[in-house]
N, CA, C and O atoms as CSV, one atom per row, in Angstrom:
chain,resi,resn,atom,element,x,y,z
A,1,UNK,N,N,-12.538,129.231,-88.292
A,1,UNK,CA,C,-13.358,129.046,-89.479
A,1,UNK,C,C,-12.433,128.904,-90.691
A,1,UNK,O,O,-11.481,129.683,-90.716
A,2,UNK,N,N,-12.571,127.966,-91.780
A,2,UNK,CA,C,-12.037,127.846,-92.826
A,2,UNK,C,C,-12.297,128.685,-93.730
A,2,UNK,O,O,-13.450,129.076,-93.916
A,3,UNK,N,N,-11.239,129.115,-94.466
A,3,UNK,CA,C,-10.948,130.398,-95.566
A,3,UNK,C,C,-12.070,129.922,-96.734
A,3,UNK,O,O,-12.553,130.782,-97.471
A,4,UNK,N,N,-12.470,128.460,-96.865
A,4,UNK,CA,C,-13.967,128.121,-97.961
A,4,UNK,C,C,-14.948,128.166,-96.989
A,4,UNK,O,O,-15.948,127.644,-97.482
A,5,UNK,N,N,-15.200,128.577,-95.699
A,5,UNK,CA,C,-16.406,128.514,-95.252
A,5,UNK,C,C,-16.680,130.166,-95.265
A,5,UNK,O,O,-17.807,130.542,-94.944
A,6,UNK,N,N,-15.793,131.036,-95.586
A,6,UNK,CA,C,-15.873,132.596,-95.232
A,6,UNK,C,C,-16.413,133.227,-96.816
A,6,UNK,O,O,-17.056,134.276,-96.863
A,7,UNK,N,N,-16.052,132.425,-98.098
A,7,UNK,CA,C,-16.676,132.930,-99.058
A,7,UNK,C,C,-17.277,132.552,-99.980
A,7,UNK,O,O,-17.111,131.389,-100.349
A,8,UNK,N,N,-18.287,133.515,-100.744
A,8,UNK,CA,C,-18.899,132.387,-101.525
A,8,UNK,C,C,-18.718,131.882,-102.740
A,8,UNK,O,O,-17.522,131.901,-103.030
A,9,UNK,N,N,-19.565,131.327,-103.790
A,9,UNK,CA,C,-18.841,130.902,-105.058
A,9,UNK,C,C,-18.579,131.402,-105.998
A,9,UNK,O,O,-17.791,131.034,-106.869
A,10,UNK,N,N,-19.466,132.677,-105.918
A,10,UNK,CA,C,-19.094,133.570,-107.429
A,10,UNK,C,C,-17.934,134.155,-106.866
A,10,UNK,O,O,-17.199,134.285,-107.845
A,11,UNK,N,N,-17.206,134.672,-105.676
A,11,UNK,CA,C,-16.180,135.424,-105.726
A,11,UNK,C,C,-15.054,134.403,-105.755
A,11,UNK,O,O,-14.006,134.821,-106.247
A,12,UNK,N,N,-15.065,133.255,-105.361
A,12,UNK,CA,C,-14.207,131.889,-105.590
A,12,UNK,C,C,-14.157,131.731,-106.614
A,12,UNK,O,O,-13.129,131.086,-106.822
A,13,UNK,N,N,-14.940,132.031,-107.998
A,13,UNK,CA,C,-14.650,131.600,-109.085
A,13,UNK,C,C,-14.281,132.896,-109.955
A,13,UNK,O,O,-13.706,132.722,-111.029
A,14,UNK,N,N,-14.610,134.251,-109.500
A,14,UNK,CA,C,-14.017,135.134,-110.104
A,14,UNK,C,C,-12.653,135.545,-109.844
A,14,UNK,O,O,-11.995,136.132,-110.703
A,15,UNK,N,N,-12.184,135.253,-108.658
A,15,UNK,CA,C,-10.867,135.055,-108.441
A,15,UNK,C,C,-9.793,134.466,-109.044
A,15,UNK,O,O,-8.697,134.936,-109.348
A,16,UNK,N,N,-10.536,132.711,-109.255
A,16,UNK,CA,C,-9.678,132.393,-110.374
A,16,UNK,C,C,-9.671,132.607,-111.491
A,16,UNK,O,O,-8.633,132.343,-112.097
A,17,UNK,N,N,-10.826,133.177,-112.237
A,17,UNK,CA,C,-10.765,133.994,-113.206
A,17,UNK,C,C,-9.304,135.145,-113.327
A,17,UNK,O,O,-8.216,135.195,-113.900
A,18,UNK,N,N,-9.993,135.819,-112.541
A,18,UNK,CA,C,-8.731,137.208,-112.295
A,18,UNK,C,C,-7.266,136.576,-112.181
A,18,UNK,O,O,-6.343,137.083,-112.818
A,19,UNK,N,N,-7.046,135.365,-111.290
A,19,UNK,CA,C,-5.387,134.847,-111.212
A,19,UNK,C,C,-4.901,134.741,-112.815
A,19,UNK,O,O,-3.701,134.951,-112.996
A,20,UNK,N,N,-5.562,134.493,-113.772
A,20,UNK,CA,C,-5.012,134.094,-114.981
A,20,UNK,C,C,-4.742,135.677,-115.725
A,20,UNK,O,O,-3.806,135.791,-116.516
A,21,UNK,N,N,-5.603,136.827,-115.412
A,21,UNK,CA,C,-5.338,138.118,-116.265
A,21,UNK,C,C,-4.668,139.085,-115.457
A,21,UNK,O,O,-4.126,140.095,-115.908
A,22,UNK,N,N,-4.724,138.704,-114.057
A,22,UNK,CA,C,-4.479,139.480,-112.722
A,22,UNK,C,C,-5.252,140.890,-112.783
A,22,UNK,O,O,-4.787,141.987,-112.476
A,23,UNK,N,N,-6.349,140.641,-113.181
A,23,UNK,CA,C,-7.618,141.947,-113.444
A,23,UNK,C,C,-7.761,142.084,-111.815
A,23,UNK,O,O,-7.221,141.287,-111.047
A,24,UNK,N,N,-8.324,142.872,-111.510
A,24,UNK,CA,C,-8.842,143.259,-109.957
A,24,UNK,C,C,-10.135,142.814,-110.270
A,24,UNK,O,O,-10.773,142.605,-111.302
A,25,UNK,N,N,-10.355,142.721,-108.870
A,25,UNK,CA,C,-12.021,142.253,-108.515
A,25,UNK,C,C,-12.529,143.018,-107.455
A,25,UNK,O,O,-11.806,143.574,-106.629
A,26,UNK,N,N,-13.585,143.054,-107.458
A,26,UNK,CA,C,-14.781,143.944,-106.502
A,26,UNK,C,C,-14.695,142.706,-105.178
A,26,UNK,O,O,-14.650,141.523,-105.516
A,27,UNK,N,N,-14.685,142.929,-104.284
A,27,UNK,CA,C,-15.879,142.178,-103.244
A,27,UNK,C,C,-15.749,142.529,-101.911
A,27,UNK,O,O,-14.897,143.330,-101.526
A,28,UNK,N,N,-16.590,141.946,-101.142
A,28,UNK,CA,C,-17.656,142.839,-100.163
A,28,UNK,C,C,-17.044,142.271,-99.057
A,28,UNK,O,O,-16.116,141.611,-99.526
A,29,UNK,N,N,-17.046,142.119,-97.451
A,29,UNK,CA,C,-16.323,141.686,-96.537
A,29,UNK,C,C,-17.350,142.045,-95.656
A,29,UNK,O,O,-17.573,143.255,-95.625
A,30,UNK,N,N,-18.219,141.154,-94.740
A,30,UNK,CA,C,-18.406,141.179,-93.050
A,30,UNK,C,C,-17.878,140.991,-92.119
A,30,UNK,O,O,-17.356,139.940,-91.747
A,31,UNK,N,N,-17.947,142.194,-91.491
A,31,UNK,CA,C,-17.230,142.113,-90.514
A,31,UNK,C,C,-17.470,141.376,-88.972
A,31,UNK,O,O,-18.149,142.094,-88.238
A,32,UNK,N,N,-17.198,140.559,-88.580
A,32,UNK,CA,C,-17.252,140.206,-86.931
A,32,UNK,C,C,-17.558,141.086,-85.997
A,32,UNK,O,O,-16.910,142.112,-85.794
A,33,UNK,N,N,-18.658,140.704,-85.316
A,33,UNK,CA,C,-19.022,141.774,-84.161
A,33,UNK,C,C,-18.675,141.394,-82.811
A,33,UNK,O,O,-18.678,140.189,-82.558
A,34,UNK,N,N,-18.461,141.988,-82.154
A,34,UNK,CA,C,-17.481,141.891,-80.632
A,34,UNK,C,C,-18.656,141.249,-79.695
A,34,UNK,O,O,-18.386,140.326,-78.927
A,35,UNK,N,N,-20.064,141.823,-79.806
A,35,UNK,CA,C,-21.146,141.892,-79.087
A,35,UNK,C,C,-21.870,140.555,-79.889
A,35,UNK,O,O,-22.019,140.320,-81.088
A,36,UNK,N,N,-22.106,140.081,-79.120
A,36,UNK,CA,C,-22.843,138.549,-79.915
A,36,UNK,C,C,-24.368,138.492,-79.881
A,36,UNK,O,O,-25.116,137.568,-80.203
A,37,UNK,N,N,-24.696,139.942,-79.323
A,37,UNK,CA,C,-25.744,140.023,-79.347
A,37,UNK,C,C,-26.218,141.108,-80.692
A,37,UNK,O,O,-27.335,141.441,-81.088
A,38,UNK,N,N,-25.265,141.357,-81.018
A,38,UNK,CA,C,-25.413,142.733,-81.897
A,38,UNK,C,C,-24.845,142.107,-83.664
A,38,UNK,O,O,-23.760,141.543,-83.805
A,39,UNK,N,N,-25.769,142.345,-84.781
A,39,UNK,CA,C,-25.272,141.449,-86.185
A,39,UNK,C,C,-24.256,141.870,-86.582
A,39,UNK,O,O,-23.517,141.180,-87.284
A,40,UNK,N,N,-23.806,143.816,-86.030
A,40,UNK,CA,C,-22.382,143.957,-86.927
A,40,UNK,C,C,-21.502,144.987,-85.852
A,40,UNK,O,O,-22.239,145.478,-84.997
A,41,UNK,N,N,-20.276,145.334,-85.765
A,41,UNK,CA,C,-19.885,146.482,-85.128
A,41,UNK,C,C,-20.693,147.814,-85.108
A,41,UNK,O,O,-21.557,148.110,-85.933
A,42,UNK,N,N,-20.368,148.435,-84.247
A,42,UNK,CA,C,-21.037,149.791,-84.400
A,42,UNK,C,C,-20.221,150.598,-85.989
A,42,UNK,O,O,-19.136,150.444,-86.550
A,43,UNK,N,N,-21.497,151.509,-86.252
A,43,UNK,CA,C,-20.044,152.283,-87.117
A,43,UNK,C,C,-18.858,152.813,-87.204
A,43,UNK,O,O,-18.252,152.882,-88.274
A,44,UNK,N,N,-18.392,153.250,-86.071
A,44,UNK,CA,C,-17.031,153.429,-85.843
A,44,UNK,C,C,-15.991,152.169,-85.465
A,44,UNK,O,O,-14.775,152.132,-85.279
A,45,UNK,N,N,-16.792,151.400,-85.446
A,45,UNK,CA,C,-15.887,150.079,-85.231
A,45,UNK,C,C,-15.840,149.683,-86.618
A,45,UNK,O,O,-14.837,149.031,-86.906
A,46,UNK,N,N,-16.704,149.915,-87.610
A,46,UNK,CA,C,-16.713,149.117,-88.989
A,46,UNK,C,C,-15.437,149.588,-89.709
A,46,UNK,O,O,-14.705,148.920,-90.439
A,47,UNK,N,N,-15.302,151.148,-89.274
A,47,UNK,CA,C,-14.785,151.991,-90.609
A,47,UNK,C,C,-13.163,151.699,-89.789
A,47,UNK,O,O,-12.465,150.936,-90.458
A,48,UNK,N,N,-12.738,152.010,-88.950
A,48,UNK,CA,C,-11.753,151.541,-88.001
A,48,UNK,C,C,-11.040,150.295,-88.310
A,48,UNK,O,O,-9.924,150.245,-88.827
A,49,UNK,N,N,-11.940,149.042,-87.869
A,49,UNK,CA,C,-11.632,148.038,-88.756
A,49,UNK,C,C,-11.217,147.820,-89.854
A,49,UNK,O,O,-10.089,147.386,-90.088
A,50,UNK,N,N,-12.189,148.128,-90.804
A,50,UNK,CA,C,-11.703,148.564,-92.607
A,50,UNK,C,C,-10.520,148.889,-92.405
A,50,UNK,O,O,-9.615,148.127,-92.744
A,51,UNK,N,N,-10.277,150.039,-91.833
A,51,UNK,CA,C,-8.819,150.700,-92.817
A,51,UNK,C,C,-7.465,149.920,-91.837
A,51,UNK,O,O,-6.326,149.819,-92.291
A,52,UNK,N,N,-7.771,149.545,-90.788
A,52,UNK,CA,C,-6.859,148.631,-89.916
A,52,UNK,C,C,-6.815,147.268,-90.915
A,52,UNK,O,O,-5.704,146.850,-91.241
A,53,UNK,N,N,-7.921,146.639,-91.355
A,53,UNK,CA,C,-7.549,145.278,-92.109
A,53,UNK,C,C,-6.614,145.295,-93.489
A,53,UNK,O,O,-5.919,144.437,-94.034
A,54,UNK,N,N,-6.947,146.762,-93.810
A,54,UNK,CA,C,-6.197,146.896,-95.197
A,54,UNK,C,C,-5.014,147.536,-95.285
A,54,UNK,O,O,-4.637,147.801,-96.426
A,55,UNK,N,N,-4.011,148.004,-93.959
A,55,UNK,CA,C,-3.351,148.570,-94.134
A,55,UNK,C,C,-2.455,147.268,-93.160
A,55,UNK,O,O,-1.228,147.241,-93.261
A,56,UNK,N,N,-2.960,146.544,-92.516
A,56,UNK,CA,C,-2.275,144.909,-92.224
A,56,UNK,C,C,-1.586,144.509,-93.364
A,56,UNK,O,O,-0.364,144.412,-93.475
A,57,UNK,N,N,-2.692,144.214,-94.460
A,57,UNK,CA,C,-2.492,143.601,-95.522
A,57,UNK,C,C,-1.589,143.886,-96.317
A,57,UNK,O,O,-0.655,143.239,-96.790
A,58,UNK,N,N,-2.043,145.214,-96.465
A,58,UNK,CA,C,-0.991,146.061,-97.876
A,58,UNK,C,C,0.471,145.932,-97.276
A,58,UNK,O,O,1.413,145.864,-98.065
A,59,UNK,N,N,0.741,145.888,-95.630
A,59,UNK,CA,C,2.065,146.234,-95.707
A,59,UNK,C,C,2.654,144.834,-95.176
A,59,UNK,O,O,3.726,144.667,-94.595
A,60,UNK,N,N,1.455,143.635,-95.602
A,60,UNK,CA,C,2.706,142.173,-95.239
A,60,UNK,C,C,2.809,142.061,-96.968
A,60,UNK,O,O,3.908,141.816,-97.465
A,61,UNK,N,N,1.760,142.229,-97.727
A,61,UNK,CA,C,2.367,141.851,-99.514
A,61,UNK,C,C,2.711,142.974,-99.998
A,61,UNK,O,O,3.502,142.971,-100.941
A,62,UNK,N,N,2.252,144.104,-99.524
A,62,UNK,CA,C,3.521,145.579,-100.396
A,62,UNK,C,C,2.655,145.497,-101.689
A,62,UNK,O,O,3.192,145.462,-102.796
A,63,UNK,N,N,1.231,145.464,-101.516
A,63,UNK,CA,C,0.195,145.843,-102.868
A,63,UNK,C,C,-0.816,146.409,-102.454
A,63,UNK,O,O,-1.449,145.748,-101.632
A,64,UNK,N,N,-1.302,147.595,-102.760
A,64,UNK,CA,C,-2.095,148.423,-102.777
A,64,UNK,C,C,-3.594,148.474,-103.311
A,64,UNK,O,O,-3.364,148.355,-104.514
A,65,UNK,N,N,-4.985,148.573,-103.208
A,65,UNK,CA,C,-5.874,148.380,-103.550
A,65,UNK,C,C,-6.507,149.419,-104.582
A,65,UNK,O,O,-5.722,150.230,-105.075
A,66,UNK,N,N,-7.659,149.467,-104.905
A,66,UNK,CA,C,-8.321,150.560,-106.250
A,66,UNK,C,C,-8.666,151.408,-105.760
A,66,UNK,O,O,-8.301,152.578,-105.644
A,67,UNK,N,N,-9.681,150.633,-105.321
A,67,UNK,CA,C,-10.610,151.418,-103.868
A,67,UNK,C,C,-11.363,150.766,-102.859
A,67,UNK,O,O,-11.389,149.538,-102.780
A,68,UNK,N,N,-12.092,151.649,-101.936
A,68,UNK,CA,C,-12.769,150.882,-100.789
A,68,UNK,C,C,-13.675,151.689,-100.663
A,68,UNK,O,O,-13.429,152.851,-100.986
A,69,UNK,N,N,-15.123,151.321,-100.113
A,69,UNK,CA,C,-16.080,151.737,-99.499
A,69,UNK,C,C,-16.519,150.786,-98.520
A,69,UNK,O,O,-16.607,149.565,-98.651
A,70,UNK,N,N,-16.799,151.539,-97.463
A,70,UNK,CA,C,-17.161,151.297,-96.185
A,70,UNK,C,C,-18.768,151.879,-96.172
A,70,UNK,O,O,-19.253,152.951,-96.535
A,71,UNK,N,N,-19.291,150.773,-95.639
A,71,UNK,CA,C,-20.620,150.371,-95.174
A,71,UNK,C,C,-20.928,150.350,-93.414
A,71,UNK,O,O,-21.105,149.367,-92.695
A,72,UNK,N,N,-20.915,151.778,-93.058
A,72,UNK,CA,C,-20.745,152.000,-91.703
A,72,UNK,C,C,-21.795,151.223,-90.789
A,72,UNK,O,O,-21.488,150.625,-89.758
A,73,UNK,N,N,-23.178,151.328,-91.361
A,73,UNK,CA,C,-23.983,150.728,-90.771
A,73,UNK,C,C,-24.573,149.148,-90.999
A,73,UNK,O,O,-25.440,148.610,-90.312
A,74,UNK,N,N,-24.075,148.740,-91.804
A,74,UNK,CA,C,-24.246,147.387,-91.669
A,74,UNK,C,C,-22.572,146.673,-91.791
A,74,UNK,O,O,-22.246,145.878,-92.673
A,75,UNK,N,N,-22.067,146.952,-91.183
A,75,UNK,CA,C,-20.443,146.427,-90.704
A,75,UNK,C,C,-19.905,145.652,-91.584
A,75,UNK,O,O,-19.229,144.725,-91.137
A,76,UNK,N,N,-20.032,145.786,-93.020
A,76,UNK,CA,C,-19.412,145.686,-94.309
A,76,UNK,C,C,-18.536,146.642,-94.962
A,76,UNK,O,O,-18.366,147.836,-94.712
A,77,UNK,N,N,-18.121,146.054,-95.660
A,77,UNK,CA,C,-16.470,147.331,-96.601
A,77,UNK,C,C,-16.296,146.381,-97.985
A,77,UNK,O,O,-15.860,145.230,-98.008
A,78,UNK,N,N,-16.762,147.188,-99.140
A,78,UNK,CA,C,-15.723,146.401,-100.148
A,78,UNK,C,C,-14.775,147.202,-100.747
A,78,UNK,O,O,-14.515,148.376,-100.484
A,79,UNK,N,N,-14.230,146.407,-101.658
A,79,UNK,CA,C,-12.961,146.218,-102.080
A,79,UNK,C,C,-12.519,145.867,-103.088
A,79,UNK,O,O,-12.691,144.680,-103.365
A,80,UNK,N,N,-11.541,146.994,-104.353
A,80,UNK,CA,C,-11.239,146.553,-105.199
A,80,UNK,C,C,-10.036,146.282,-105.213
A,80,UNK,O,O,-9.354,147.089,-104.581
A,81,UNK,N,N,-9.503,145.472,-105.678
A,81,UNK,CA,C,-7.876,145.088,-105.460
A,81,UNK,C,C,-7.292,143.475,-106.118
A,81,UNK,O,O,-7.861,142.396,-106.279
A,82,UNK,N,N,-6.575,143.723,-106.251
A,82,UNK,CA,C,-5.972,142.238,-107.161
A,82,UNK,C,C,-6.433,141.005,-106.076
A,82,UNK,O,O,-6.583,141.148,-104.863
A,83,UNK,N,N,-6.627,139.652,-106.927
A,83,UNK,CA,C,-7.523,138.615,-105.958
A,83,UNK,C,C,-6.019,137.988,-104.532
A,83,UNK,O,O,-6.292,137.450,-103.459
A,84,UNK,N,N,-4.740,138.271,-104.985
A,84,UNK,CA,C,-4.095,138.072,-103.773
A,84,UNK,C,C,-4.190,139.021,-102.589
A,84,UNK,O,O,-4.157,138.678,-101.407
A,85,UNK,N,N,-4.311,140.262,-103.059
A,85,UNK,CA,C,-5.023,140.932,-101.790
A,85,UNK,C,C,-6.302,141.140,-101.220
A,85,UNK,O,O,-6.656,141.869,-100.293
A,86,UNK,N,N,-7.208,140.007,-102.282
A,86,UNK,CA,C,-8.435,140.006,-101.754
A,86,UNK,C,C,-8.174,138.202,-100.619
A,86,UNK,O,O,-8.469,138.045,-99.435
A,87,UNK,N,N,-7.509,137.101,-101.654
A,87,UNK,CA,C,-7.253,136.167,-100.303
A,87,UNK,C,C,-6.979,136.050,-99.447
A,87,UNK,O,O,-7.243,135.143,-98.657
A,88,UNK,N,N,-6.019,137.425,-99.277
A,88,UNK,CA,C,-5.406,137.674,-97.645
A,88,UNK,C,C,-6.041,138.270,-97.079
A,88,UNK,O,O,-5.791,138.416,-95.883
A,89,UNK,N,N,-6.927,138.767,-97.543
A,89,UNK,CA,C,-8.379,139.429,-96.201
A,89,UNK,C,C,-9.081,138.611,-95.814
A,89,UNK,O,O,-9.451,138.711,-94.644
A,90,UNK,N,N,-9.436,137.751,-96.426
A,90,UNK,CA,C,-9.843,136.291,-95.834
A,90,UNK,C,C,-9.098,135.523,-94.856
A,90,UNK,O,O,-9.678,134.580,-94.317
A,91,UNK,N,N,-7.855,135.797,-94.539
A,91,UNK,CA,C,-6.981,135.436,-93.339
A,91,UNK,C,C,-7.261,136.596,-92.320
A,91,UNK,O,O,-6.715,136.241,-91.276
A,92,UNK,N,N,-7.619,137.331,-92.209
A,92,UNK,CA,C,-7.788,137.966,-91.079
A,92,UNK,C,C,-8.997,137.767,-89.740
A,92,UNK,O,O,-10.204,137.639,-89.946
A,93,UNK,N,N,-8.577,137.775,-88.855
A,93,UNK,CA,C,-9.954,137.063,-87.953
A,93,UNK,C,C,-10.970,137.696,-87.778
A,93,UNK,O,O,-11.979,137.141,-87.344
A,94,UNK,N,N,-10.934,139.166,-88.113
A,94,UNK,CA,C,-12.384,140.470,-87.811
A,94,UNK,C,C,-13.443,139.874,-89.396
A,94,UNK,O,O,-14.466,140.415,-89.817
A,95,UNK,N,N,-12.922,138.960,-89.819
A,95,UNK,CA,C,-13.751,138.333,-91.014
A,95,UNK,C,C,-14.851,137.556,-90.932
A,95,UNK,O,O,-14.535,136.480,-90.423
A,96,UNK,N,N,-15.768,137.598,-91.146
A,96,UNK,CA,C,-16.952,136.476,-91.080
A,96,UNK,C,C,-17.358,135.924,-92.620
A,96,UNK,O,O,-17.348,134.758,-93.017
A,97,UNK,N,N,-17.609,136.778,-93.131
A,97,UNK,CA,C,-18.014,136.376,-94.933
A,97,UNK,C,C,-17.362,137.433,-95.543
A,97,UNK,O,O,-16.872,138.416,-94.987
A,98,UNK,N,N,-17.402,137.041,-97.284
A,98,UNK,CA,C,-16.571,137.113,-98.456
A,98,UNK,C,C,-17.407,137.383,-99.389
A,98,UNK,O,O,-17.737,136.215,-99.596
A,99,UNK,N,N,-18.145,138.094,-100.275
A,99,UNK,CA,C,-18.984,138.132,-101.412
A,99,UNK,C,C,-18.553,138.268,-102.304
A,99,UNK,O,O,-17.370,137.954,-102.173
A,100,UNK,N,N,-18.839,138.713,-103.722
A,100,UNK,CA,C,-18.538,138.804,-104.936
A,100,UNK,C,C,-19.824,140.043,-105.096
A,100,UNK,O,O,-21.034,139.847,-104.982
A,101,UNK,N,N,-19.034,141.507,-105.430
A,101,UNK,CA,C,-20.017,142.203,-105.529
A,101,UNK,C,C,-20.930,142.387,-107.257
A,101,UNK,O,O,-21.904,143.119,-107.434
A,102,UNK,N,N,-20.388,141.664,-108.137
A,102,UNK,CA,C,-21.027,141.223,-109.401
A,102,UNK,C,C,-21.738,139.912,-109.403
A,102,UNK,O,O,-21.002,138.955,-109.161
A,103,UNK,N,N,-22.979,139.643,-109.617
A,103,UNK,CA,C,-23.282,138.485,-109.634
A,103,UNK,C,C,-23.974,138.286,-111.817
A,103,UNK,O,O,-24.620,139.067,-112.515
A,104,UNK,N,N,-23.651,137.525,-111.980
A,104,UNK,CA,C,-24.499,137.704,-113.054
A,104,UNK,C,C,-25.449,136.705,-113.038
A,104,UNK,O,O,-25.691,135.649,-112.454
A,105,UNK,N,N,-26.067,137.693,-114.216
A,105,UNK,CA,C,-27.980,137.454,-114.061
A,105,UNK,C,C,-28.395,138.876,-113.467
A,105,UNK,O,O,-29.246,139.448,-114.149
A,106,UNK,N,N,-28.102,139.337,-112.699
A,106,UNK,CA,C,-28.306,140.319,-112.096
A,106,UNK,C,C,-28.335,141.951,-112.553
A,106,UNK,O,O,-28.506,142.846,-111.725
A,107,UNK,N,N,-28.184,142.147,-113.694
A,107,UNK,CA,C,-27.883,142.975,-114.617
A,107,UNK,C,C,-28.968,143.814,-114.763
A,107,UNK,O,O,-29.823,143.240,-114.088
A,108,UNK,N,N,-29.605,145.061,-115.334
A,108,UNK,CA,C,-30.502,145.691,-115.387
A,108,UNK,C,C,-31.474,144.718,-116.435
A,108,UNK,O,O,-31.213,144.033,-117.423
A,109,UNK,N,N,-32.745,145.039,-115.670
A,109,UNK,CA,C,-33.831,143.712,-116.146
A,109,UNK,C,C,-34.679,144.941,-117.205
A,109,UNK,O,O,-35.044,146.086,-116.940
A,110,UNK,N,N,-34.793,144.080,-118.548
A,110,UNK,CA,C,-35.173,145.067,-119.763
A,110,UNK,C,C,-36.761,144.914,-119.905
A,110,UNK,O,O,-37.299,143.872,-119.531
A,111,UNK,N,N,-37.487,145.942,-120.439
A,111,UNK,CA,C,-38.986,146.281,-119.858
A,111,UNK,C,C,-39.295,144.595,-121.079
A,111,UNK,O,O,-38.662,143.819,-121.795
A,112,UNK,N,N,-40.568,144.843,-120.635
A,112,UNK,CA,C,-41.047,143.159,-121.306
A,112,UNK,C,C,-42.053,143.948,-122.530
A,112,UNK,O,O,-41.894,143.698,-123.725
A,113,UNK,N,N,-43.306,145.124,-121.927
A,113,UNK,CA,C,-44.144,145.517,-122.457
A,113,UNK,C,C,-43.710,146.870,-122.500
A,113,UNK,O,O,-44.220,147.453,-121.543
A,114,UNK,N,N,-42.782,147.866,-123.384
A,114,UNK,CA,C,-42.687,149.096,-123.602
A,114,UNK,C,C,-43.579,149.945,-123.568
A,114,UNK,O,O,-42.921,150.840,-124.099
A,115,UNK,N,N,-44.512,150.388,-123.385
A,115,UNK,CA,C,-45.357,151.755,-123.756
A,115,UNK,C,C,-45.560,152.928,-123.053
A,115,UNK,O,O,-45.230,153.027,-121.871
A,116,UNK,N,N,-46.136,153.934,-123.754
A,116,UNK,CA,C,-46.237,155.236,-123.253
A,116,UNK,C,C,-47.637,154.931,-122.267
A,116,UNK,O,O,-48.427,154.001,-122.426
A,117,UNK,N,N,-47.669,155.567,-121.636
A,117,UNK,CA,C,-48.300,155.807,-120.199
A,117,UNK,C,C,-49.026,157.378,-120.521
A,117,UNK,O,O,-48.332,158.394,-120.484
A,118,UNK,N,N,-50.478,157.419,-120.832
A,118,UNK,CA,C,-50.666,159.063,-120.868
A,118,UNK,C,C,-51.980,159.422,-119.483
A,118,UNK,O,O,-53.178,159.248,-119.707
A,119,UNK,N,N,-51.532,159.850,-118.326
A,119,UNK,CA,C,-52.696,160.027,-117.350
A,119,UNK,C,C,-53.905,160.451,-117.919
A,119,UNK,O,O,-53.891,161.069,-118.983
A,120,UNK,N,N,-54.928,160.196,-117.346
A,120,UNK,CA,C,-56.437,160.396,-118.026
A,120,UNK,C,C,-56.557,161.589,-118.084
A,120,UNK,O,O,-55.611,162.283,-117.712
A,121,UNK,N,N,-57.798,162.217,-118.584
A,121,UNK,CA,C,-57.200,163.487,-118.931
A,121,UNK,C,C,-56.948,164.441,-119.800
A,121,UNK,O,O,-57.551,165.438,-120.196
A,122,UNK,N,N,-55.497,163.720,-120.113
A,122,UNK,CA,C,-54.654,164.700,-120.943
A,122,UNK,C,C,-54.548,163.770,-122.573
A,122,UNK,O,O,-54.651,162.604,-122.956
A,123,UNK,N,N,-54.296,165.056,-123.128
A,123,UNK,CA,C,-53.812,164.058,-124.511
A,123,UNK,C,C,-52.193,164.174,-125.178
A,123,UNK,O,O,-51.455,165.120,-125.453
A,124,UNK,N,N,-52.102,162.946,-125.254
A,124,UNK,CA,C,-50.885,162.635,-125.417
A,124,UNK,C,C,-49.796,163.495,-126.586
A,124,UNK,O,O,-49.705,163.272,-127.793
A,125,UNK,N,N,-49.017,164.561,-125.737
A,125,UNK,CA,C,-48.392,165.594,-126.118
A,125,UNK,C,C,-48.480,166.836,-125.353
A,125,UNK,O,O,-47.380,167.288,-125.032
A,126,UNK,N,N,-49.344,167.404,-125.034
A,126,UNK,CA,C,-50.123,168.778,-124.303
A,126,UNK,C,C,-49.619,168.841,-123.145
A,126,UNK,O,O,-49.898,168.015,-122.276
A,127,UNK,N,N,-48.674,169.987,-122.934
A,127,UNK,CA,C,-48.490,170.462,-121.881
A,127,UNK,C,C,-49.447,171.186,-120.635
A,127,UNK,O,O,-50.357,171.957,-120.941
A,128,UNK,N,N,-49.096,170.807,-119.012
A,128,UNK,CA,C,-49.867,171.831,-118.422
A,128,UNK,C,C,-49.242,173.061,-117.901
A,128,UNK,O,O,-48.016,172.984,-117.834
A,129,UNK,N,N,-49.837,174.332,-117.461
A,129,UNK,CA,C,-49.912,175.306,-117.190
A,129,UNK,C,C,-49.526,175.190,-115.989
A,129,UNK,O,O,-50.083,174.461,-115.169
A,130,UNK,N,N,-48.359,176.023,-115.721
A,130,UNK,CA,C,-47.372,175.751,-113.938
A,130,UNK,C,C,-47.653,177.015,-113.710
A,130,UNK,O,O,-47.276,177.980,-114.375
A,131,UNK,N,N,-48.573,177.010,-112.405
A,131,UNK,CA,C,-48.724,178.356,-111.609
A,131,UNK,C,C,-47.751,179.085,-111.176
A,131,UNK,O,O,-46.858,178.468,-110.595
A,132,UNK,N,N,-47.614,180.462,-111.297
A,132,UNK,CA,C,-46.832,181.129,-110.230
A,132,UNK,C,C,-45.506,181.345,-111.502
A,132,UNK,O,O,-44.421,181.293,-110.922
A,133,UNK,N,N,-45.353,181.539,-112.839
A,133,UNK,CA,C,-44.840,181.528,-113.415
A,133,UNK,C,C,-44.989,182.568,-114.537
A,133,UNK,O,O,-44.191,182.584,-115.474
């Protein structure tokens, strides 16, 4: 599989973003499953994997990452780390896809219609009376 068929475009373009400031970037990695019947490794194969792909890496370029979280059950791991040690995880064959864990647009969506909410009832302020107190 080709290294542009493994990722997608926002992390292709935040990458080259990052080559010009050498900022680190977030992104996400699927992993290849052994069982072709099965969508991801088991969890002990995910987390195994993970730290086997990144300790390949770190010690052919001698650069170190931010951090990592591992996604045991759906056979994903991301990854913060400068975008040359994010391209060389894309050379590894336990790879299937590449994400970009920022997408924008995606940002916390701001209320449209603000208001207070008062259950029927009650009037707006008035506390109730908690038993057993």
């Amino acid at each position: 599989m080709q290294i542009a068929e493994k990722i997608d475009k926002q992390l292709a373009e935040q990458l080259e973003q990052a080559d010009k400031s050498q900022d680190s970037v977030q992104a996400w990695f699927r992993l290849k499953s052994e069982n072709p019947t099965e969508p991801a490794p088991s969890p002990d194969k995910t987390e195994s994997l993970a730290h086997n792909i990144v300790a390949r890496v770190r010690k052919r370029l001698g650069e170190n990452i931010q951090s990592i979280n591992i996604q045991r059950s759906l056979g994903t791991f991301m990854i913060e780390a400068k975008p040359s040690f994010l391209r060389e995880i894309l050379h590894e064959p336990e790879i299937v896809f590449a994400g970009a864990t920022y997408v924008p647009g995606f940002e916390l969506i701001k209320p449209v219609k603000r208001q207070v909410i008062v259950p029927s009832g009650r009037k707006q302020g008035t506390r109730t009376k908690r038993s057993g107190r």
